[in-house]
N, C-alpha and C positions, 0 to 999 in steps of 0.2 A: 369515550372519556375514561370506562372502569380501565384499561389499557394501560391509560397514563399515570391517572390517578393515582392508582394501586403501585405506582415505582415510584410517589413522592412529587410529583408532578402538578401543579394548579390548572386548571384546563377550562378556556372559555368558547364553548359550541354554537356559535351564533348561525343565526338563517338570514335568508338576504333575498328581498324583492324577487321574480321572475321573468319573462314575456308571457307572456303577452301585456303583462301588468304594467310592466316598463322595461324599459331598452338599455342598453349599457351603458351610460351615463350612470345614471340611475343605482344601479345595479353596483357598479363599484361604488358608488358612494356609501351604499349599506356597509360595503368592508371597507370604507375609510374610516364611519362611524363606531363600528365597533372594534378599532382597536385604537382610536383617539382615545374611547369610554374606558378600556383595558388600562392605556396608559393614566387615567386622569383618577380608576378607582378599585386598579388590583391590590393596591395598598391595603383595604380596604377586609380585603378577603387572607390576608399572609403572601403575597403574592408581589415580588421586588418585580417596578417598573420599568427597572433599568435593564434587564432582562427576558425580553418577550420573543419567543419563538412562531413563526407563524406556517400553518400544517394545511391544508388541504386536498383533497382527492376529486380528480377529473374538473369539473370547471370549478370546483373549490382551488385544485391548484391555481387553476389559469390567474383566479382573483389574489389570491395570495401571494402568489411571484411578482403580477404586478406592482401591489403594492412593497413589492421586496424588493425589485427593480425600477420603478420608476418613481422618482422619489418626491414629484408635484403631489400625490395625493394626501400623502401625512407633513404635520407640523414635522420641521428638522429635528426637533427633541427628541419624537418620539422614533422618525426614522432611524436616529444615532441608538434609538435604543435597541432595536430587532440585535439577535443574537445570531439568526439565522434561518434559516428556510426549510421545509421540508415538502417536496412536492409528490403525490402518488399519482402517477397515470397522466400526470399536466399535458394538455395540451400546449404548448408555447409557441409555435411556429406553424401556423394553419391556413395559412396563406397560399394559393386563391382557395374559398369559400366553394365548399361541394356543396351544402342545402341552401333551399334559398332563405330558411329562416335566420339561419346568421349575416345574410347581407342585409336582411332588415335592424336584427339584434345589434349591428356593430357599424349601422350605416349612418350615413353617407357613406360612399366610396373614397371619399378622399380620408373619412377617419378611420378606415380597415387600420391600417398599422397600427392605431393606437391602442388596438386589442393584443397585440402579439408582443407575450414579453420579453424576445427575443430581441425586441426592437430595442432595449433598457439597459443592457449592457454595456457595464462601462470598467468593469475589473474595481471599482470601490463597494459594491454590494457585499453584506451580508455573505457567510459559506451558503452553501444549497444543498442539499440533497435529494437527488432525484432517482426517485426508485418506479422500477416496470416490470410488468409481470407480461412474460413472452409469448403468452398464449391470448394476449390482448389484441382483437378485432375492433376495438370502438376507437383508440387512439393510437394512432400512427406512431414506431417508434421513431420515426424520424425528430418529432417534436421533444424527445430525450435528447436524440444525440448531436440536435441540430444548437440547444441551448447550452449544453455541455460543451462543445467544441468554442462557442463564441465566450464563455466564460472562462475558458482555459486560454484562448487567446489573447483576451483580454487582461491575464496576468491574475484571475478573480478565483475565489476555490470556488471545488465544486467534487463533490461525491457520487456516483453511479453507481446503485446495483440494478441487476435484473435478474428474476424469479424464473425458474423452470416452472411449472404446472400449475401455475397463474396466472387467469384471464383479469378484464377489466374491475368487476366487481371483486373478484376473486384477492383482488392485490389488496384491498381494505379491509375484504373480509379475515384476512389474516392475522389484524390487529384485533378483532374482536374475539370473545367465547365460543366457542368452546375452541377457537384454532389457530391461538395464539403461538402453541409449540409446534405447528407441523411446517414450520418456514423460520425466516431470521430475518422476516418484517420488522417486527415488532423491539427486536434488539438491535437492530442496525439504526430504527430510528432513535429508540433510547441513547444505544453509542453516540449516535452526532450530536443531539442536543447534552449531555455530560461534556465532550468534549469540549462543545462551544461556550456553553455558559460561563466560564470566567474568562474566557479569553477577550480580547478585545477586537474580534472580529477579523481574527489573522488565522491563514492555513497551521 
């Protein structure tokens, strides 16, 4: 949060159910909840509804895109409100399922798809920014270049960097203290949310 904060930024860090506790249903509904609450009480805080960016790293992205992309989880108000996207390390396209705890987390088999936001593209969403750090072992970069390519097909923007001498954790840890200036994490994401914010959701 000090990240954003500190560039003039309003910043809502919410946490969300897990498994074994509950299952994906479940699970995204926690991040449907907290960005209807966003929309119904940033006001509240200085903080314009009409304007919500929404940020996540590794399966924070995963939930975040979704809800960036598929547009049954939020009220239409508040979906017309997203500015845009910012995804670090998202898994998006994971399909088939290597552990078997994700065939339980996102089962039935017949509702795998409906974890993968890859599936949600439709070229009217929100811009995106999808950043990856190259030294990353825990997520595939094909789940970057596989949502970027259907985004761009789709006629929809979409942003890509990727980081030399950054692994999985390594790629957020960059937005944090003390290592904010050893990469252009942290300004590439600033860049896209500045550009986006007045705009009306256009390249």
């Amino acid at each position: 949060a000090q990240a954003l904060t500190a560039r003039g930024y309003l910043v809502v860090i919410p946490d969300y159910r897990r498994y074994p506790e509950v299952k994906f249903p479940q699970i995204i509904e926690d991040a449907t909840h907290t960005v209807e609450w966003i929309k119904m009480n940033i006001g509240q805080y200085g903080g314009d509804s009409s304007r919500i960016f929404l940020m996540g790293h590794s399966a924070g992205a995963q939930l975040a895109a979704l809800l960036t992309l598929n547009e049954q989880y939020l009220l239409a108000d508040t979906w017309s409100s997203l500015r845009g996207f910012v995804g670090l390390a998202g898994p998006y396209d994971f399909l088939p399922f290597t552990d078997e705890y994700q065939r339980v987390v996102f089962g039935p088999e017949e509702n795998y798809p409906a974890s993968q936001p890859v599936n949600f593209v439709d070229g009217n969403e929100p811009p995106l920014l999808l950043l990856y750090g190259n030294d990353d072992d825990t997520v595939r970069v094909f789940n970057i270049e596989s949502l970027t390519d259907k985004v761009k097909r789709a006629g929809g923007c979409v942003e890509t960097h990727y980081y030399d001498g950054l692994d999985h954790a390594g790629l957020i840890g960059a937005v944090a203290l003390p290592l904010q200036n050893s990469s252009s994490v942290l300004s590439d994401i600033a860049g896209f949310i500045d550009r986006y914010t007045h705009r009306q959701r256009s390249c």
